[in-house]
Phi, psi and omega in degrees: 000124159323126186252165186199144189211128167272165186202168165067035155283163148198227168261112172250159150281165184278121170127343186299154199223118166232167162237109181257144168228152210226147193277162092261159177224174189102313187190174200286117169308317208293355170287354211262112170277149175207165203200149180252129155245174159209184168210108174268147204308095163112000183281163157291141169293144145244123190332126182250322178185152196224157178200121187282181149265022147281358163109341171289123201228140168223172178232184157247159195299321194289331190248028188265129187094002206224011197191150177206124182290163159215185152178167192244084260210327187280332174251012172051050172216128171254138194235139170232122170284145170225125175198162199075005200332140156244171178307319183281335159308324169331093198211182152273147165237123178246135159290143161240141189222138190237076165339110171292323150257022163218342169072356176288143186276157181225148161235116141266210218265346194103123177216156232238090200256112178247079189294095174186144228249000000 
């Protein structure tokens, strides 16, 4: 089973660009649907944007035009651009990994998206 660790969270100003990535290991990303979740403080975790493994991404409305899913599949990494940020981005951001034939999941530990002036 795929393990997954995320980085490049912090502190932004509003208007502000971040990038997160998130590492796997263990086993080939390209079998893998993956996904950016995030959860801010008293909230549902939620899907922020996916990308299967064919390569087909979807968002969620509050973050469409403004975050861009990617992935790598020869370095086993997935990335969320993040820009223009607001105050309401403010979460944890979790990587998510989906075995396309067994569906079984993975999470990592998570980082720390903070937006504020």
């Amino acid at each position: 089973q795929v393990q997954l660790v995320e980085s490049g969270g912090g502190l932004v100003q509003p208007g502000g660009s971040l990038r997160l990535s998130c590492a796997a290991s263990g086993s080939i990303l390209s079998i893998y649907d993956v996904g950016w979740y995030r959860q801010a403080p008293g909230k549902q975790r939620e899907l922020v944007a996916a990308i299967a493994s064919g390569g087909t991404r979807n968002y969620a409305d509050a973050v469409k035009g403004r975050f861009t899913i990617s992935r790598d599949n020869a370095k086993n990494m997935v990335y969320l651009q993040m820009n223009s940020l607001k105050p309401e981005d403010t979460a944890v951001y979790y990587c998510n990994a989906a075995n396309r034939f067994t569906r079984a999941e993975s999470w990592g530990k998570g980082t720390q998206v903070t937006v504020s002036s």
